[in-house]
C-alpha distance (Angstrom), angle and dihedral (degrees) to the residues before:
residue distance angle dihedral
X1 . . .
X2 3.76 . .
X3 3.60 94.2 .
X4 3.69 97.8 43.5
X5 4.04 80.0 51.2
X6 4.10 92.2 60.2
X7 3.66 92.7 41.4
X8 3.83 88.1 62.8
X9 3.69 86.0 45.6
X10 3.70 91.0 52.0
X11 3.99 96.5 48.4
X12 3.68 93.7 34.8
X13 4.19 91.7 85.1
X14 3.65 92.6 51.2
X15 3.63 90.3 58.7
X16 3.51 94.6 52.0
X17 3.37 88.2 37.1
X18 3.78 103.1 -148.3
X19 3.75 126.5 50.5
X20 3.58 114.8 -85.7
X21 4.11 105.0 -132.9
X22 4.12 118.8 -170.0
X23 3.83 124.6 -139.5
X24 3.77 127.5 -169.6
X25 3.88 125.2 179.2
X26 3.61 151.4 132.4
X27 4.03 130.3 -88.4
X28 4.21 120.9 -144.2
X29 3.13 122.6 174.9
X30 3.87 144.3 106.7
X31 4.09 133.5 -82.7
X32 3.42 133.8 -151.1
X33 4.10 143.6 166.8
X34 3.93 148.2 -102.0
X35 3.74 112.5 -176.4
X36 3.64 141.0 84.6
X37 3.58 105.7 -36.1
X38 4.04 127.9 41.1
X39 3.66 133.3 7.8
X40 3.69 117.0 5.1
X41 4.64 82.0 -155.0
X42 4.01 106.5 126.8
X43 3.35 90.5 -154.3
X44 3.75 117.1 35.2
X45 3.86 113.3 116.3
X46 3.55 117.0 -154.0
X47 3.91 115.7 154.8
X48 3.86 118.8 42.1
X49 3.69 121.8 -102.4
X50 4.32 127.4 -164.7
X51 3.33 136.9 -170.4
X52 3.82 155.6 159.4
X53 4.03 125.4 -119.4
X54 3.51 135.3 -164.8
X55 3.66 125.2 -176.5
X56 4.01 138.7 179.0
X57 3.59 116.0 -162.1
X58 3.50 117.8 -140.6
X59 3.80 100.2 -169.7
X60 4.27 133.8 -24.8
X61 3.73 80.7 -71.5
X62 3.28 122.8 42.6
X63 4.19 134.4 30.4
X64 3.88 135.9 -177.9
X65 3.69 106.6 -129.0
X66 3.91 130.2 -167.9
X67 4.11 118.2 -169.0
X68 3.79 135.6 172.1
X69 3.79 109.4 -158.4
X70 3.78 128.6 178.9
X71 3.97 137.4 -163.1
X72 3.77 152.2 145.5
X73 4.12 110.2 -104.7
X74 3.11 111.3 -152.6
X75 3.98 139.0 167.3
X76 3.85 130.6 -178.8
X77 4.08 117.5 -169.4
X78 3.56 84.4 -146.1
X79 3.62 87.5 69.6
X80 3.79 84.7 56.9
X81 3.90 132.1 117.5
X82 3.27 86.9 -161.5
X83 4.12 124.1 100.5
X84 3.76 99.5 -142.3
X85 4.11 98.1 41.0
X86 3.86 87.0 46.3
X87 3.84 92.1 55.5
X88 3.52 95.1 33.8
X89 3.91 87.0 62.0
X90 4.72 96.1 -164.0
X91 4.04 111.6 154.3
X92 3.20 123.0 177.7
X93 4.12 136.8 179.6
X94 3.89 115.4 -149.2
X95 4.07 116.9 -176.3
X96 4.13 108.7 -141.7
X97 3.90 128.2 -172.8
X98 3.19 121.5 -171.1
X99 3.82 141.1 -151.2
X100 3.83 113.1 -172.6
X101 4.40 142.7 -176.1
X102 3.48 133.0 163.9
X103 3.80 137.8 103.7
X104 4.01 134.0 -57.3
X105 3.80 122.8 -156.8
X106 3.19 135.7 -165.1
X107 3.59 133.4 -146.3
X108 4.15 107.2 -151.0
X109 3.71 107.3 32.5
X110 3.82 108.3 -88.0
X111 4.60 109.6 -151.6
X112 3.51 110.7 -178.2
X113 3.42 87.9 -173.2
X114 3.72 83.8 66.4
X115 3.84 106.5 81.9
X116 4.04 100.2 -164.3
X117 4.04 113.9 101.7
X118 4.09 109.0 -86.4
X119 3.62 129.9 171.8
X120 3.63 129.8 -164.3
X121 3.97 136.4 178.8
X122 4.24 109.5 -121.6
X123 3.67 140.5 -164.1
X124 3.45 124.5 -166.3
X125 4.02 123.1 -169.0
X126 4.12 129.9 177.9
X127 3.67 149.5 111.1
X128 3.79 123.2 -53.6
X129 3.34 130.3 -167.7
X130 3.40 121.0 -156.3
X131 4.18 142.3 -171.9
X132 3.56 128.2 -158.3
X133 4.08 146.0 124.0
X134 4.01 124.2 -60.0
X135 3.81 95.2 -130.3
X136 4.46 131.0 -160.7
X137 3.52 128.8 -173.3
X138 3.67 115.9 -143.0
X139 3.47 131.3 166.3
X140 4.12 85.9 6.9
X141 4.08 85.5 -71.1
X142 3.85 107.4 109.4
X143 4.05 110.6 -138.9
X144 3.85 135.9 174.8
X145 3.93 126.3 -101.1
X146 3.84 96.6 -177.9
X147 3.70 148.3 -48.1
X148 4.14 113.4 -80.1
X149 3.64 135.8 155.1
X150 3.55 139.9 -146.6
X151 4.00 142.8 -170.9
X152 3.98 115.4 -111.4
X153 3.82 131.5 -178.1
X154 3.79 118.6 -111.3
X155 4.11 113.3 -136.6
X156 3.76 102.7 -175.6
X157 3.93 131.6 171.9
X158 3.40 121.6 -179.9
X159 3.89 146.8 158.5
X160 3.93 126.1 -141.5
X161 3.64 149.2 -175.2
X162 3.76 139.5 -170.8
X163 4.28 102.9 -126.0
X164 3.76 86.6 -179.4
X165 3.66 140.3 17.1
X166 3.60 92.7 -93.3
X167 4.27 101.6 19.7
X168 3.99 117.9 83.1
X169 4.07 110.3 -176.6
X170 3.42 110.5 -161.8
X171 4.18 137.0 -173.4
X172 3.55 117.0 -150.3
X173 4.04 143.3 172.5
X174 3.80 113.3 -154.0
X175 4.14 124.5 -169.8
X176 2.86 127.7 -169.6
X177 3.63 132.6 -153.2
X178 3.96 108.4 -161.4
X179 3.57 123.2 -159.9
X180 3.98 94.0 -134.4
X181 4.08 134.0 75.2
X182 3.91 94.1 -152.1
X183 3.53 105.6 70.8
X184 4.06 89.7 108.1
X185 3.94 94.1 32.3
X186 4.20 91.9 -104.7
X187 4.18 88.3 124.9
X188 3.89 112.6 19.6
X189 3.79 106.0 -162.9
X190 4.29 84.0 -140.0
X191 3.82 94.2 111.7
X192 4.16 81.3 -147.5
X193 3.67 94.4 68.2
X194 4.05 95.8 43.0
X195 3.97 82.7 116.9
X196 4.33 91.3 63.9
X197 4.00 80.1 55.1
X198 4.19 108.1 132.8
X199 3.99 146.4 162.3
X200 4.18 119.4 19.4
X201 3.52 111.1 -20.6
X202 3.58 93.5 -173.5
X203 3.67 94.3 66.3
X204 4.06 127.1 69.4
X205 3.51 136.1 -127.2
X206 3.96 125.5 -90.7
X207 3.80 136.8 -167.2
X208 3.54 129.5 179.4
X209 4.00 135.6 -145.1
X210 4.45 111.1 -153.2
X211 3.43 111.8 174.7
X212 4.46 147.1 80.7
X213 3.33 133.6 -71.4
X214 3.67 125.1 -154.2
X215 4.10 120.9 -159.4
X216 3.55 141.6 -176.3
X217 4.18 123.9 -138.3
X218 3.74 115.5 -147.2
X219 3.87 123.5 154.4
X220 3.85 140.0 95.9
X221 3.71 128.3 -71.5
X222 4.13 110.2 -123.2
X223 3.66 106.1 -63.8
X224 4.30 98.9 -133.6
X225 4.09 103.6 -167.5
X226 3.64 111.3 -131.5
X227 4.44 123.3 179.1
């Protein structure tokens, strides 16, 4: 049995066809909102975000990655450009974890069984799924209805680099594009609060994760069976 178990072993990497290489690391960075209250700036990180990261690459190109990433969202109209936020004067603060899986790719081919220094510009695109509190504003104080969740699109482009044989260091901007309008407590699902409703209903919610990520590569080169 043992040896028919390291035979599979041996002809599982030509099936696959390229070694399959792990990575497991940490993400830091910051977080910060598009919606109906506060700055309307993509890319403005203001509250810190953390995470963890796993990844299995399937080839140089291509790896499945899994992440859980967690923040406070926040938005303040003061922060605003925009005449009628700044006078209207909401904030809110919004508390988001997130479980995520989809695919990264990357641009230059990216061996980690290749030890020299290589860098490579990424994206990375999924399905998140997300938990946090349905919000309303009343009475220009922001309060919470109940806890909900929703599913959101991850839109990440990145840029990385293996520092050591087995550490990558990576930078990376991540939208996302949630499936809800309640994040900031502008439409409260609560058919009882449908009055507090404010801002474009049409359009949904987004957050953003700036920062690094730091991972590290364990895992077997091919195994190639020889008498």
């Amino acid at each position: 049995m043992k040896k028919i178990f390291n035979l599979l072993l041996c002809f599982f990497p030509f099936i696959t066809l390229n070694a399959q290489i792990n990575e497991i690391g940490v993400f830091l960075g910051g977080s910060n909102f598009v919606g109906d209250v506060g700055s309307t700036t993509y890319i403005a990180p203001e509250k810190l975000a953390f995470g963890v990261l796993y990844k299995w690459n399937k080839s140089p190109r291509h790896a499945y990655r899994f992440s859980y990433t967690q923040s406070t969202i926040a938005g303040n109209d003061a922060d605003s450009k925009e005449t009628g936020r700044s006078n209207r004067g909401y904030s809110f603060e919004n508390k988001v974890k997130e479980l995520s899986a989809g695919l990264e790719f990357n641009f230059f081919d990216f061996n980690l069984h290749d030890y020299h220094p290589k860098v490579t510009p990424y994206i990375y695109s999924g399905l998140s799924y997300f938990m946090y509190d349905e919000l309303y504003i009343s009475g220009g104080q922001t309060r919470k209805d109940k806890n909900s969740n929703s599913f959101a699109i991850p839109m990440t482009l990145g840029i990385k680099s293996n520092v050591t044989p087995h550490l990558i260091l990576a930078a990376e901007v991540g939208a996302r594009y949630t499936f809800t309008d309640d994040i900031d407590g502008s439409n409260p699902s609560n058919s009882n609060l449908s009055p507090l409703r404010f801002g474009n209903l049409n359009n949904n919610d987004w957050y953003v994760f700036s920062g690094i990520t730091l991972t590290y590569t364990f895992g077997q080169k091919p195994c190639y069976c020889a008498e």
